[in-house]
C-alpha positions as CSV (number, residue, x, y, z in Angstrom):
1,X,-20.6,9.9,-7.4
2,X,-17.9,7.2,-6.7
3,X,-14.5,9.1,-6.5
4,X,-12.6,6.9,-3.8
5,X,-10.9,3.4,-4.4
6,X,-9.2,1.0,-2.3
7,X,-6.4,3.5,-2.1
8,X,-7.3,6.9,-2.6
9,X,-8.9,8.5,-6.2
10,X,-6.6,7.9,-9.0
11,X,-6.8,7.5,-12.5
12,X,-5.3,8.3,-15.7
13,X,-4.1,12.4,-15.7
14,X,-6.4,14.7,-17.3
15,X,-8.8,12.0,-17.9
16,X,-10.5,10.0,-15.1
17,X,-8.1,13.0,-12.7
18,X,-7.5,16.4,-13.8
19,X,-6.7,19.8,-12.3
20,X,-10.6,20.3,-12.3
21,X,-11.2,17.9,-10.1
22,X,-8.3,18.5,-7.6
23,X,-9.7,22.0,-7.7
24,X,-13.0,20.4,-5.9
25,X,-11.0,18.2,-3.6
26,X,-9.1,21.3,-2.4
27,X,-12.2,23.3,-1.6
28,X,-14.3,20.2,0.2
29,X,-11.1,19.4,2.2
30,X,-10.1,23.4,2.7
31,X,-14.0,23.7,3.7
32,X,-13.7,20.9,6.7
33,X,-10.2,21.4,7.6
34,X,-8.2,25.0,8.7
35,X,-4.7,23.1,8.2
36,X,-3.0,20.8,5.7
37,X,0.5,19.6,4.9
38,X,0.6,18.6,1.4
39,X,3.0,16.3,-0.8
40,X,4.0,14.8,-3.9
41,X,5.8,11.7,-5.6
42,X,8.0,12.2,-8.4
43,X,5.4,11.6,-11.5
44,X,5.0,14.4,-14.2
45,X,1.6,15.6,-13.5
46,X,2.1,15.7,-9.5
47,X,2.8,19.8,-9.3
48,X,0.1,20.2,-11.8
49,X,-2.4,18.3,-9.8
50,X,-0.8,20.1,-6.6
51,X,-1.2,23.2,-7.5
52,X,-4.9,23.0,-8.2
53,X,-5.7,21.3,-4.6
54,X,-3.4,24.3,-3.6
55,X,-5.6,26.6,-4.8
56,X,-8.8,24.7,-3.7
57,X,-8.0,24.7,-0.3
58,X,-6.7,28.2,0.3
59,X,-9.9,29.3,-1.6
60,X,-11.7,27.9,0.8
61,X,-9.9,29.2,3.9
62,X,-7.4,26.6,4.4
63,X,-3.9,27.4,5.6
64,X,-1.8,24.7,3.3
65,X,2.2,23.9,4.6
66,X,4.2,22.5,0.7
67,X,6.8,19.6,1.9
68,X,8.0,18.9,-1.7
69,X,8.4,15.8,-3.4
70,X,8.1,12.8,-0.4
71,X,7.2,9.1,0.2
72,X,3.6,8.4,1.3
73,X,4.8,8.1,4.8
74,X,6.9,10.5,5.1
75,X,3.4,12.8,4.1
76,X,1.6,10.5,6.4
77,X,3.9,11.5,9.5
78,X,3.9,15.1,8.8
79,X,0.4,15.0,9.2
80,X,0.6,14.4,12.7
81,X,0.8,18.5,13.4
82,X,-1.6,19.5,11.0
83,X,-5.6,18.4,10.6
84,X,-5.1,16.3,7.5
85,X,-2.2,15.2,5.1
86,X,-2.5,15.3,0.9
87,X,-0.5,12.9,-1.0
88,X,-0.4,13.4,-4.5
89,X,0.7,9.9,-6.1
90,X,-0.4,7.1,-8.2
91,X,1.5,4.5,-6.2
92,X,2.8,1.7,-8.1
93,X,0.6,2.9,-11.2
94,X,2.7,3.7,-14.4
95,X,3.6,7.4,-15.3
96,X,0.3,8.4,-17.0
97,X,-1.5,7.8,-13.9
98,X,-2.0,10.5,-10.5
99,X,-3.7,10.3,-7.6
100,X,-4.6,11.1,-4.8
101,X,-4.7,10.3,-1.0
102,X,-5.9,11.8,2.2
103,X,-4.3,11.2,5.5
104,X,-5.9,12.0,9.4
105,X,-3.2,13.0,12.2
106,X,-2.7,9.9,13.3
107,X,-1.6,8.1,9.6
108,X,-4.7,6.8,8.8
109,X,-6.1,7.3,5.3
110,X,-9.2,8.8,5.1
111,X,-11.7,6.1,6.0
112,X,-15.1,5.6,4.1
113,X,-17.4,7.8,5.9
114,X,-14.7,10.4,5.2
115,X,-14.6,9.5,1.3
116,X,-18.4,9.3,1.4
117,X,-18.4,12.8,3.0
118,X,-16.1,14.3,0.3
119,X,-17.9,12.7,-3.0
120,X,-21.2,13.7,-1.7
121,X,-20.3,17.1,-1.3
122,X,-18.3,17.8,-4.6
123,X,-21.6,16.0,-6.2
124,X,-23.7,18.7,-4.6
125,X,-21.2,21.4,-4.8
126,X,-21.1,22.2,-0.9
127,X,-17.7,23.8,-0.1
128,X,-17.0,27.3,0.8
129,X,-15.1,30.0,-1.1
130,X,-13.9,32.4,1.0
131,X,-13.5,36.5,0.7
132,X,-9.8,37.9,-0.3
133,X,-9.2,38.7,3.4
134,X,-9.9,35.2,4.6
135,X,-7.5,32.8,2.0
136,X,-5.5,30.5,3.4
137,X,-1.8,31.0,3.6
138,X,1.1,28.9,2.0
139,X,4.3,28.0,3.4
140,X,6.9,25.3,3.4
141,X,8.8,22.6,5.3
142,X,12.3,21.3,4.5
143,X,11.9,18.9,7.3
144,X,9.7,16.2,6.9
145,X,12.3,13.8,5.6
146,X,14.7,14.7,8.3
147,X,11.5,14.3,10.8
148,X,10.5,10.6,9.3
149,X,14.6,9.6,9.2
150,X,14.6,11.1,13.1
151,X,11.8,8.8,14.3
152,X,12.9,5.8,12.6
153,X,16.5,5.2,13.6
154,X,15.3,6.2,17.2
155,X,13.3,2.6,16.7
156,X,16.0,0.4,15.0
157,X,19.3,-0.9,15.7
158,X,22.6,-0.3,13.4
159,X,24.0,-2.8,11.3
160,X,27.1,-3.2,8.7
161,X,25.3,-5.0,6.2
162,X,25.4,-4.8,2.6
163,X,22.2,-4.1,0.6
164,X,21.0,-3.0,-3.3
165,X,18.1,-0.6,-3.4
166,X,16.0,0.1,-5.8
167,X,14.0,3.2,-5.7
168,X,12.2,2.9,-8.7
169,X,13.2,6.2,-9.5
170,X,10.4,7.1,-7.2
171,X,9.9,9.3,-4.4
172,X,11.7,6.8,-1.8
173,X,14.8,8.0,-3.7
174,X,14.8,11.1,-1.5
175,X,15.1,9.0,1.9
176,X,15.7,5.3,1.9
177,X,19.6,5.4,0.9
178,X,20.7,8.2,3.4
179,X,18.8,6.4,6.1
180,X,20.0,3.2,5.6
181,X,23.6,4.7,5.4
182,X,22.9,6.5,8.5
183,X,22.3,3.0,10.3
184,X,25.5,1.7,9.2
185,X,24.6,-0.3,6.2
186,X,26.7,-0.1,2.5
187,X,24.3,0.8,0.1
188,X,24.6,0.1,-3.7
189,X,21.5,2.2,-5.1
190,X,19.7,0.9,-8.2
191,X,17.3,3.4,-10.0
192,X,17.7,6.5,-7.3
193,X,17.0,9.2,-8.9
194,X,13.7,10.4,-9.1
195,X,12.3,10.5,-13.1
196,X,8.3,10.7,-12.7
197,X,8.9,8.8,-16.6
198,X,10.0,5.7,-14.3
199,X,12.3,4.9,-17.1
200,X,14.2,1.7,-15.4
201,X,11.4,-0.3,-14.8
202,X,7.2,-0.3,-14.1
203,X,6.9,1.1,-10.5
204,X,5.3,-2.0,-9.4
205,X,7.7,-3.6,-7.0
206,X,6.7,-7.0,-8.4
207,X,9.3,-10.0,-9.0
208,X,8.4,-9.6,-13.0
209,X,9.9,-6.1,-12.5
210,X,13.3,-6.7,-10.2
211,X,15.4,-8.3,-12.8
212,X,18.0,-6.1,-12.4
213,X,17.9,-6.0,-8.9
214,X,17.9,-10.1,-8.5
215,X,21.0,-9.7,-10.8
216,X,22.9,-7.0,-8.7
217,X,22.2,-8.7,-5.0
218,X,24.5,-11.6,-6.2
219,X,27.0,-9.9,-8.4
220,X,27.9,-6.9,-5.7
221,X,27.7,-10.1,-2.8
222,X,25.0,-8.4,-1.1
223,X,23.2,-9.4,2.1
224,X,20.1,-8.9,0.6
225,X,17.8,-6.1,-1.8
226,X,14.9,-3.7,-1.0
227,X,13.0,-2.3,-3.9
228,X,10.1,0.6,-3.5
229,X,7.3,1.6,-5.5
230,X,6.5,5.1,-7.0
231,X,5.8,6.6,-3.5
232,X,7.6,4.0,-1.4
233,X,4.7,3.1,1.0
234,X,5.3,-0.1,-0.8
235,X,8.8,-2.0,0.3
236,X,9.6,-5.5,-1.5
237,X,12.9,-7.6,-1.0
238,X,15.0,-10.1,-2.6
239,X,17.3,-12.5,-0.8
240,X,20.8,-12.9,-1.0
241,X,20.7,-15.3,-3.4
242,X,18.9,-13.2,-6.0
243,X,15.5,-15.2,-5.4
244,X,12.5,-12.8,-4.8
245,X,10.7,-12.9,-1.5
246,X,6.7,-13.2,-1.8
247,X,5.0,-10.8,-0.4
248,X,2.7,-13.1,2.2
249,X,6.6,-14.4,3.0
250,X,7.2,-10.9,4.5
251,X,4.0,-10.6,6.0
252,X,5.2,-14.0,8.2
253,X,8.7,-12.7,8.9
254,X,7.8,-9.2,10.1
255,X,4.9,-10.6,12.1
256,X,6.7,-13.0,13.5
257,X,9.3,-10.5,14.9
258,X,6.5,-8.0,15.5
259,X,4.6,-10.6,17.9
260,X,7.4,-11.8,19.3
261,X,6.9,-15.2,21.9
262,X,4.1,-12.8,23.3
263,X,1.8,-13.6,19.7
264,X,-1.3,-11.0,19.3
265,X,-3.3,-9.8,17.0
266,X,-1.8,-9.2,12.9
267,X,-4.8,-7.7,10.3
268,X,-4.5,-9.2,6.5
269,X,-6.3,-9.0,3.8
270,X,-8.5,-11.6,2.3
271,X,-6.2,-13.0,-0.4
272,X,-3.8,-14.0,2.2
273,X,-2.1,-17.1,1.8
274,X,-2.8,-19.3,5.3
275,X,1.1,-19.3,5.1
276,X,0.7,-16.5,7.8
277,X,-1.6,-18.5,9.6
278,X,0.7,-21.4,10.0
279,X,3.6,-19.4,10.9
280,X,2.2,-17.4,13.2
281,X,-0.1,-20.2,15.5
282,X,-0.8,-19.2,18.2
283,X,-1.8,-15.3,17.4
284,X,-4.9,-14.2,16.0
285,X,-5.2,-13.0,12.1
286,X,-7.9,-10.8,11.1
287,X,-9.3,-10.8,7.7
288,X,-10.3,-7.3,5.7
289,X,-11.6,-6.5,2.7
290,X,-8.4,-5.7,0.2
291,X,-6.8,-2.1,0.8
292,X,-4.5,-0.7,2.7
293,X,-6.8,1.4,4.2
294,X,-9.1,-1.3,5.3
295,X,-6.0,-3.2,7.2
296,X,-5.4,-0.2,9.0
297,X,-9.0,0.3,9.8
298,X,-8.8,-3.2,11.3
299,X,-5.4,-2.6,13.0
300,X,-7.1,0.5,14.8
301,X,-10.5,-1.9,15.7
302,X,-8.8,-4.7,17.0
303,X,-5.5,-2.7,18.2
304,X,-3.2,-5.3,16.0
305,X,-0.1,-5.0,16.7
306,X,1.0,-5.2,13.0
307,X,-0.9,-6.0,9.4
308,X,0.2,-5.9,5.9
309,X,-0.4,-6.7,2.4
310,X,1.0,-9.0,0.0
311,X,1.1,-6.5,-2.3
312,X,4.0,-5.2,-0.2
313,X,2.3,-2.4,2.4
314,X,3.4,-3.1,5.7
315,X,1.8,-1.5,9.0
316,X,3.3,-0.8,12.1
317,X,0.9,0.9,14.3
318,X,3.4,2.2,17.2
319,X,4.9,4.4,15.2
320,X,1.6,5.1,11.5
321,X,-1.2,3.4,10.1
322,X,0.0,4.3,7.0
323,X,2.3,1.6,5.6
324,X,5.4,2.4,5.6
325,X,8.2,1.4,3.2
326,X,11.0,3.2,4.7
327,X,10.5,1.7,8.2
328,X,9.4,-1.5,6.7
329,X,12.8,-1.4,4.6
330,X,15.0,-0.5,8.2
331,X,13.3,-3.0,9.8
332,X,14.1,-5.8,7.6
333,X,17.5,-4.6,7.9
334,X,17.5,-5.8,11.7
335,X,16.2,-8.6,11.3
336,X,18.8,-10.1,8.5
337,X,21.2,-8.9,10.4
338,X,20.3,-11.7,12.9
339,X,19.7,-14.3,9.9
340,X,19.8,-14.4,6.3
341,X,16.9,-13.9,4.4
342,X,16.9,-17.5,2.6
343,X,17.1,-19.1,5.8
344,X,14.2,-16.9,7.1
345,X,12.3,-18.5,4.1
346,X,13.7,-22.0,4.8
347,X,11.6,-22.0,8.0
348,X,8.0,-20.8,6.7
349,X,5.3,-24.0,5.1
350,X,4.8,-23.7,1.4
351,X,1.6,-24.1,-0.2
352,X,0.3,-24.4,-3.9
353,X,-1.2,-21.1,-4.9
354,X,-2.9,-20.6,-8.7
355,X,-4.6,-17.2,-9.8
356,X,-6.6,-16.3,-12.7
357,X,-8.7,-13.7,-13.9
358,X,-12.1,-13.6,-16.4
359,X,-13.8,-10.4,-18.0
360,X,-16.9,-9.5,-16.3
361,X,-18.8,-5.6,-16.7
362,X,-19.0,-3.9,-13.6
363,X,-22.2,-3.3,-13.4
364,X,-22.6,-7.1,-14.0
365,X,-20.4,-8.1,-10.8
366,X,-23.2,-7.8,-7.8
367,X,-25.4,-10.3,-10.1
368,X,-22.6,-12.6,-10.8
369,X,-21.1,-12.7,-7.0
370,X,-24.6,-13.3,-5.7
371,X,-24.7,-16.5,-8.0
372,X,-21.2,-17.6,-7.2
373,X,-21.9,-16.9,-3.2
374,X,-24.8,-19.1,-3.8
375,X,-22.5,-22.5,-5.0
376,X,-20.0,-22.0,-2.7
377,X,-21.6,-20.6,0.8
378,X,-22.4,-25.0,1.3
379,X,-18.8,-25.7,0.6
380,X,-17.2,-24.3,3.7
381,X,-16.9,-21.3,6.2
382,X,-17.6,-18.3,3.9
383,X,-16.2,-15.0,4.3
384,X,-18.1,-12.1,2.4
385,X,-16.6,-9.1,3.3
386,X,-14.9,-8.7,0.0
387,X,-15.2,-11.2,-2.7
388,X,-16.4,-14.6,-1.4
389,X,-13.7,-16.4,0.4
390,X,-14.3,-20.2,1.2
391,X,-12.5,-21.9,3.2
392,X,-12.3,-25.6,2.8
393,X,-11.0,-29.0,4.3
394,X,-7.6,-28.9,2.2
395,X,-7.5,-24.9,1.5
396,X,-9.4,-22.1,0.6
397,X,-10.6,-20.3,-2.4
398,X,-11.2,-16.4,-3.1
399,X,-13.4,-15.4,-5.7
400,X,-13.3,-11.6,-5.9
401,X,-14.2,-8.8,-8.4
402,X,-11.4,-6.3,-9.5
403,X,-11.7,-2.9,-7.8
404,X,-9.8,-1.3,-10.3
405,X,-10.4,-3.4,-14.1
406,X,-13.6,-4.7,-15.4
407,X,-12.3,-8.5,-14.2
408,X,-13.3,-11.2,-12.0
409,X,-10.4,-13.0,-9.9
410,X,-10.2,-16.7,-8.7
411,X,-7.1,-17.1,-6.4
412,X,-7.1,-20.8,-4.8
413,X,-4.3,-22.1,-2.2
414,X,-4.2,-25.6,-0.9
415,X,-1.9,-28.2,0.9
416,X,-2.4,-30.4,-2.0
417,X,-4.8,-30.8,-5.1
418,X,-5.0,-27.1,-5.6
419,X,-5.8,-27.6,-9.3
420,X,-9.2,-29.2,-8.2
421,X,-10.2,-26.8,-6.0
422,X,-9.4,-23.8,-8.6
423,X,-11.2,-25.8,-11.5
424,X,-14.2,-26.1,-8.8
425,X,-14.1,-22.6,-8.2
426,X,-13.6,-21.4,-12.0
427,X,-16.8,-23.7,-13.1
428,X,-18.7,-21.8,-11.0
429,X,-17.8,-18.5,-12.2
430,X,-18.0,-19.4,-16.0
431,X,-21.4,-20.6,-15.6
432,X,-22.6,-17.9,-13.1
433,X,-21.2,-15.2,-16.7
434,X,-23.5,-17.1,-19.2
């Protein structure tokens, strides 16, 4: 039974993730664990789907500690007094998605042994359920956003700038504005309520879905905008002059300041661009499969001092390994205040990137990767840990099945000639379907 994806179970509600199934989740967890703090983004189905791992793990004998509707990490740092965390969120999925995620003390998502643990025993039905006398308790907590706030203006310094957020009309609605307002900044909020409908735009921090915000940064003469996703673990910014910044460009700039002249070691997945590479010579970048909770895996192996995704998940180990889009979003704060965005853009190397994506059954994808691994292992240095990544004398190429959509994805980056080498790549995969 595979339950568990590159970021928690989700899927769409009361199909691939209904209160049935958070029922079994609650009573596996509440079997293994005698504490939890639980949580929830904004999304319709979330108390639905809450109340059912609720009831799971208090049936089990599971004392359970309800801090309302949060961000990720804000869930993710309340953890840290209990024996796990539950997130219930589809992330940057659209409204008729839920999910969700489990989270050790120390931030860190439940790792695969852990997932393996909990789909083998709802397969085999091995959880307890426990006599009247024994059922867990519920309480609740009105502190955990004051708790996450707390911890991250004791790490960053207070500036006057001006800045357009937009929440998404997700969960970061309920922190990101009265912390950045706490550290001094003016804050024109975009999209701050919370709507679980997501009415103003997808969740999906993408620069297809910041129109509006690209549009207010220059009319209200901002210094820059932030924009979250549904549960804000995601954090995704446009400069101040309304252009969106790429999400390998952030990965640069907050490792560059997270290193410092001192360099070390920053964990990426392996559909970064070698952007990061350039930018940060001299330190060491580790490659893991795609997933934020793979990067933090690799974070924790190597002790990194930072990792990300481009998808906009940015981990700072010294204070989570979850990512963290509030911190993420007070950090970049600091650092414009030093220089403006654009210019922080002006100094990083820009390659040619092209992306593209063909239909392949899932239970066709092991024969077809096995074919394309063959062509392109005596091409280059090949990395297999997810997908096969080559990497070549002008660039590199990823060829990597979809995790989540019955697709294969080509993504090719080069100093020059990236056309060839993505034609190169997609030949192989077209003949490797036949």
């Amino acid at each position: 039974m595979k339950l568990f994806g590159s970021s928690g179970i989700r899927g769409i509600v009361n199909k691939e993730v209904t209160p049935e199934l958070a029922l079994q989740v609650g009573l596996v967890l509440g079997s293994r664990k005698k504490t939890a703090v639980i949580g929830r983004d904004p999304r319709v189905s979330a108390p639905m789907i809450e109340h059912a791992l609720v009831a799971g793990l208090t049936a089990a004998g599971c004392d359970v500690t309800k801090v309302g509707m949060v961000t990720t990490p804000t869930l993710a740092y309340a953890a840290r007094e209990y024996e796990c965390g539950v997130m219930v969120t589809a992330s940057h999925n659209p409204s008729e998605y839920v999910g969700i995620k489990l989270w050790n003390p120390d931030g860190m998502a439940f790792d695969s042994a852990q997932q393996e643990e909990i789909e083998d025993a709802i397969e085999n039905e091995n959880f307890l359920r426990v006599t009247w006398d024994l059922i867990g308790k519920v309480a609740e907590n009105g502190n955990a956003i004051r708790d996450h706030m707390d911890l991250i203006e004791g790490l960053v310094r207070d500036s006057k700038l001006r800045v357009v957020l937009d929440c998404g009309c997700g969960a970061g609605s309920t922190i990101t504005p009265y912390l950045l307002q706490e550290l001094g900044c003016q804050v024109i909020t975009l999209n701050s309520q919370p709507d679980g409908h997501f009415p103003a735009r997808n969740p999906e921090p993408n620069d297809q879905n910041l129109s509006l915000l690209k549009k207010a940064v220059v009319a209200f003469e901002a210094d820059f905008g932030i924009a979250h996703d549904g549960d804000a673990d995601r954090m995704m910014a446009v400069d101040e002059k309304g252009n969106f910044v790429s999400g390998d460009e952030l990965l640069a700039i907050f490792g560059r300041f997270e290193c410092g002249d001192e360099k070390g070691t920053v964990v990426v997945p392996v559909d970064t661009s070698m952007m990061v590479d350039d930018y940060l010579e001299g330190s060491e970048i580790i490659r893991t499969r795609v997933g934020d909770v793979y990067v933090a895996e690799g974070i924790k192996q190597y002790g990194a001092i930072y990792g990300g995704e481009p998808s906009g998940s940015w981990i700072f180990p010294k204070i989570s390994y979850c990512p963290d889009g509030i911190y993420a979003a007070a950090k970049l704060v600091e650092i414009v205040r030093e220089k403006k965005l654009s210019e922080l853009r002006a100094e990083l190397p820009v390659y040619a990137t092209k992306r593209g994506a063909f239909p392949c059954a899932n239970e066709k994808k092991a024969e077809l990767m096995e074919k394309v691994k063959t062509k392109l292992e005596p091409l280059g240095k090949v990395l297999d840990i997810d997908g096969i990544r080559v990497e070549l004398e002008n660039g590199w190429v990823l060829v990597r099945p979809s995790g989540t959509e019955a697709k294969v994805r080509i993504t090719a980056e080069a100093r020059e000639k990236v056309d060839e080498i993505y034609e190169m790549a997609e030949k192989i995969v077209k003949e490797a379907l036949k």
